[in-house]
C-alpha positions in Angstrom: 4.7 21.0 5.7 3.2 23.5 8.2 4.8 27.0 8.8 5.5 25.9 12.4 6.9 22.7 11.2 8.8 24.7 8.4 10.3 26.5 11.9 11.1 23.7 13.6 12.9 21.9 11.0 15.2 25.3 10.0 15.7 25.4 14.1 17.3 22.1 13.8 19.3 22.3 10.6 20.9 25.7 12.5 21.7 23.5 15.4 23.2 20.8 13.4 25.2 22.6 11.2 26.6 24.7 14.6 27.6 21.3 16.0 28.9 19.9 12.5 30.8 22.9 12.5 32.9 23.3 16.3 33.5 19.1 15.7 34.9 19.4 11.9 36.9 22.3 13.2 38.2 20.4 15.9 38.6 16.4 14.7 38.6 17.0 11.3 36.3 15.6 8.9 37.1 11.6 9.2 37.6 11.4 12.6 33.8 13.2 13.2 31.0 10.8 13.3 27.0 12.0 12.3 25.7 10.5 15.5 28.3 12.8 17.6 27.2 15.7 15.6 23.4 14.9 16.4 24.4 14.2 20.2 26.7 17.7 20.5 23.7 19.4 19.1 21.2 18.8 21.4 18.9 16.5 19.2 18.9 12.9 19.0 21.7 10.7 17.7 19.6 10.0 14.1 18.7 13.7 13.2 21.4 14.6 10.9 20.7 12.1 9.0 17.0 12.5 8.9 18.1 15.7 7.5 21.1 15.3 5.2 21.9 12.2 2.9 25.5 11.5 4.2 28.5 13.1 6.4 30.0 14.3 3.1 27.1 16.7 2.5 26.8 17.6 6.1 30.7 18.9 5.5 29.6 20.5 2.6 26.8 22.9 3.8 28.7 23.4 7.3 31.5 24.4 5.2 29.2 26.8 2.6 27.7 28.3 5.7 31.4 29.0 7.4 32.0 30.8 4.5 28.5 32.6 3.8 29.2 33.9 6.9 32.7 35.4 6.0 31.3 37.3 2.9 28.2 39.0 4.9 31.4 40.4 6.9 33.0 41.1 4.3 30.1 42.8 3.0 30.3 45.3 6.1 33.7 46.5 5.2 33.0 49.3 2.9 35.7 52.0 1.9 34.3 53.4 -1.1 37.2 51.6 -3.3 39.5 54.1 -1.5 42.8 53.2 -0.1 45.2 54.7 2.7 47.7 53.2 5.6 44.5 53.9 8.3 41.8 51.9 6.1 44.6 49.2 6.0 45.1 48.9 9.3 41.8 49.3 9.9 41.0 46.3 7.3 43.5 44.0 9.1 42.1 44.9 12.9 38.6 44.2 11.9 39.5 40.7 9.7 41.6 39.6 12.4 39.3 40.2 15.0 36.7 38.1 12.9 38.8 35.2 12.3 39.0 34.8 16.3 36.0 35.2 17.0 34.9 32.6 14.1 38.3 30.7 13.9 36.6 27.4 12.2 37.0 28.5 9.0 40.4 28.7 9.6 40.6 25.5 11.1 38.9 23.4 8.4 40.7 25.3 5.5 44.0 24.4 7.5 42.6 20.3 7.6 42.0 20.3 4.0 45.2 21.9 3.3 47.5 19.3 5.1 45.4 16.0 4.1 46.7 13.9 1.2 43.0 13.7 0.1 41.1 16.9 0.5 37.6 17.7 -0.9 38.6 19.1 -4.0 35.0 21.5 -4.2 36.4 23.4 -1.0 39.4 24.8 -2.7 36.0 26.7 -5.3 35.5 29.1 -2.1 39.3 29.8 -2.0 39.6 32.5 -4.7 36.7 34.6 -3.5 38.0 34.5 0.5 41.6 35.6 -0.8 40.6 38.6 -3.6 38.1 40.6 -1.6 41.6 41.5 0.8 44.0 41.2 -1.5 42.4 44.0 -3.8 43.4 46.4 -1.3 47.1 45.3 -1.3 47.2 45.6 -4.6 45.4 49.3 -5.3 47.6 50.1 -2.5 50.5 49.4 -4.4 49.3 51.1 -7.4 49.2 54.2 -5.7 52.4 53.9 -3.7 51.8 53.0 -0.5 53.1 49.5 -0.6 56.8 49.4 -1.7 56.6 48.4 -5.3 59.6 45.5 -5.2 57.3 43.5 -3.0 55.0 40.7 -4.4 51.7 41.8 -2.7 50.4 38.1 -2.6 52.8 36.9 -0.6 52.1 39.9 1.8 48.9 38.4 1.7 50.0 35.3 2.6 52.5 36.5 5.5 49.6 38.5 7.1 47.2 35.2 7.0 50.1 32.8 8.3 50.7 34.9 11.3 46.9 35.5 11.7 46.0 32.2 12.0 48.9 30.5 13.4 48.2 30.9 17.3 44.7 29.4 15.9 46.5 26.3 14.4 48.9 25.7 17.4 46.4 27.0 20.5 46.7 23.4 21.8 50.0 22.5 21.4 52.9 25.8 21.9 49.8 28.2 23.2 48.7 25.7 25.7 52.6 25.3 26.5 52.5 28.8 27.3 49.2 28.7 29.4 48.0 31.6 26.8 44.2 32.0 25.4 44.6 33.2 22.1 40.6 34.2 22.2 40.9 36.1 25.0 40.1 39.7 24.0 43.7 40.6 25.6 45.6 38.1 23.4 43.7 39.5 20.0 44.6 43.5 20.8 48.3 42.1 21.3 47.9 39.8 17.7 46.3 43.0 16.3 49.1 45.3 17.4 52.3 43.2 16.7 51.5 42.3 13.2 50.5 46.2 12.3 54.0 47.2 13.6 55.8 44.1 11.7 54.4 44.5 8.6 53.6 48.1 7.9 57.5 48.6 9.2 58.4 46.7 6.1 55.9 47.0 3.0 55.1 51.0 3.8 57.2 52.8 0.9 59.4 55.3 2.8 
């Protein structure tokens, strides 16, 4: 294979993925087909399978690139191991910000987590995306900043569910509301709401 066809070929495997992506997000795995993936992506109808063997696979490397994606982020958020009330507030304003700018993630972990049958490799990634954040709960609470009768994984889990839940629910009680949970207004709300709830009620007094 030629360098420019080397090109070419990468070009379109981007574009795929992209489009495999926004449609799993959105229909879920079953209900999205390979030739609407190859039609959303601006090639023809055929070239997702020219490139991958099957849907399932497709799902798989949209999936792995979703969450490659999350740990160069992650990567980004350096404090030196140290932890204080600003770097956790700064930690949740910058992961929240993330996760709405890139909410597919959310939305196929959400899929997987309500279907009777989900891809059992997904739930590999699922360690990894919880402990980089969760660390800081926890070195938090070593040092007394997090009240110690508090189980800092379920903190975890309280700050995720209302993260993501306007994400879940934008087109049923956010549409209701005629509210864009993107919109750069929205997120600084989000952002501001859940620092006030829940460092009000983990912060040891």
């Amino acid at each position: 294979m030629t360098i420019e066809k080397k090109r070419n070929a990468e070009v379109s495997i981007k574009k795929i993925i992209e489009a495999a992506q926004n449609l799993f997000a959105e229909k879920g795995f079953k209900a999205t087909t390979l030739t609407e993936i190859g039609e959303h992506s601006g090639l023809s109808r055929t070239t997702p399978s020219y490139f991958f063997k099957n849907k399932e696979l497709l799902y798989k490397s949209a999936v792995q690139a979703l969450i490659a994606d999350e740990q160069r982020f992650v990567e980004t958020l350096n404090y030196d191991d140290e932890v204080s009330i600003p770097i956790l507030k700064d930690l949740l304003f910058r992961h929240i910000f993330y996760t709405y700018k890139n909410p597919n993630l959310a939305k196929i972990l959400v899929r997987e987590s309500m279907s009777k049958n989900p891809h059992d490799w997904i739930y590999e990634y699922v360690p990894g995306t919880v402990s980089w954040s969760h660390q800081y709960l926890v070195k938090a609470q070593e040092v007394g900043i997090i009240r110690p009768d508090l189980d800092t994984f379920i903190v975890w889990l309280d700050a995720m569910a209302m993260a993501w839940l306007p994400i879940i629910t934008q087109n049923t009680f956010f549409k209701s509301l005629n509210t864009d949970v993107f919109s750069d207004e929205f997120i600084e709300k989000q952002v501001k709401q859940m620092t006030t709830l829940l460092f009000e009620s983990i912060i040891s007094k």
